[in-house]
C-alpha positions as CSV (number, residue, x, y, z in Angstrom):
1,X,4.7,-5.5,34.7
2,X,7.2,-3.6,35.9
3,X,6.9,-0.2,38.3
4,X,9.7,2.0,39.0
5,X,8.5,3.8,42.7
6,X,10.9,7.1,42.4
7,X,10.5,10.0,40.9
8,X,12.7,10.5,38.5
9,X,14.9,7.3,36.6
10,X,18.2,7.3,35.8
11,X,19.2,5.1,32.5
12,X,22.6,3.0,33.0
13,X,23.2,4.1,29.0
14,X,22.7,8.1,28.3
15,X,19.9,9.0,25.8
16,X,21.5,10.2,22.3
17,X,21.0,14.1,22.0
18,X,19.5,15.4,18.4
19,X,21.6,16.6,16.4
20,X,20.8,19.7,14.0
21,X,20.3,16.7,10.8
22,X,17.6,14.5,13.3
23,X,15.6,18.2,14.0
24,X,15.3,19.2,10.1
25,X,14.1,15.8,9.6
26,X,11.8,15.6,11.9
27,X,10.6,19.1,11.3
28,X,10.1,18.1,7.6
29,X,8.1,14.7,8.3
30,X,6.3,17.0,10.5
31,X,5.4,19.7,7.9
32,X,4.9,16.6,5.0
33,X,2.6,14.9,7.4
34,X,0.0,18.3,8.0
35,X,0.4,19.5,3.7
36,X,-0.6,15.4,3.5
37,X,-3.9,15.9,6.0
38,X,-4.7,19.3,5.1
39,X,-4.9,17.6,1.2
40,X,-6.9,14.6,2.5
41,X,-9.2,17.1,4.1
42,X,-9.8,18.8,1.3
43,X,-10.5,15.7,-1.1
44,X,-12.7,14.2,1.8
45,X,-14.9,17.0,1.5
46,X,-15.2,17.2,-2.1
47,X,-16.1,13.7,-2.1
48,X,-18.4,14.2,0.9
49,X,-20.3,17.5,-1.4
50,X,-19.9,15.3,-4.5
51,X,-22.3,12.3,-2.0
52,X,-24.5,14.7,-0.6
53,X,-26.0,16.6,-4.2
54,X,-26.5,12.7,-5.8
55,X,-28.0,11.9,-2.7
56,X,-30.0,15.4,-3.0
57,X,-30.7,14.2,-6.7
58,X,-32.1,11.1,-5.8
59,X,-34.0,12.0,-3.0
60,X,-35.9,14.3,-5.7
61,X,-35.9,12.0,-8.4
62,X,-38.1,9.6,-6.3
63,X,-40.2,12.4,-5.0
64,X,-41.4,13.0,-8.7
65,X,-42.1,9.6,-9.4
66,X,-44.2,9.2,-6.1
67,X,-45.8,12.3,-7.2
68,X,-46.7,10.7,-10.6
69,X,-47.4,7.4,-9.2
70,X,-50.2,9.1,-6.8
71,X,-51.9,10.5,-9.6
72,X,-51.9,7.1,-11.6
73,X,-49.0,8.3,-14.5
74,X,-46.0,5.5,-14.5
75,X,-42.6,7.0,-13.8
């Protein structure tokens, strides 16, 4: 492990400035990468509403059985 004790560190090689190419790439990844999430979002949900009303259907489904069943009818 290595710990560098002052407060600011000077590199023996200069760091390469971005050029104007390097910033509209970046800036494109970054706009890609949020339309990409923002879609992901959007299809996680529909699959999460999609979950929820089978699970709501279900849910009801063995409610009327359990219903019937008290009452001596077979589902």
């Amino acid at each position: 492990m290595t710990t560098i004790s002052t407060h600011h560190f000077v590199a023996s090689v200069p760091a390469p400035r971005a050029t104007l190419l390097d910033r509209v790439l970046l800036r494109a990844a970054s706009t890609l990468d949020s339309f990409v999430a923002g879609r992901l979002a959007r299809r996680g949900d529909m699959v999460q509403r999609r979950a929820l009303t089978t699970q709501a259907a279900a849910v009801g489904a063995r409610r009327d059985a359990e219903a019937r069943g008290a009452i001596g009818i077979l589902p």
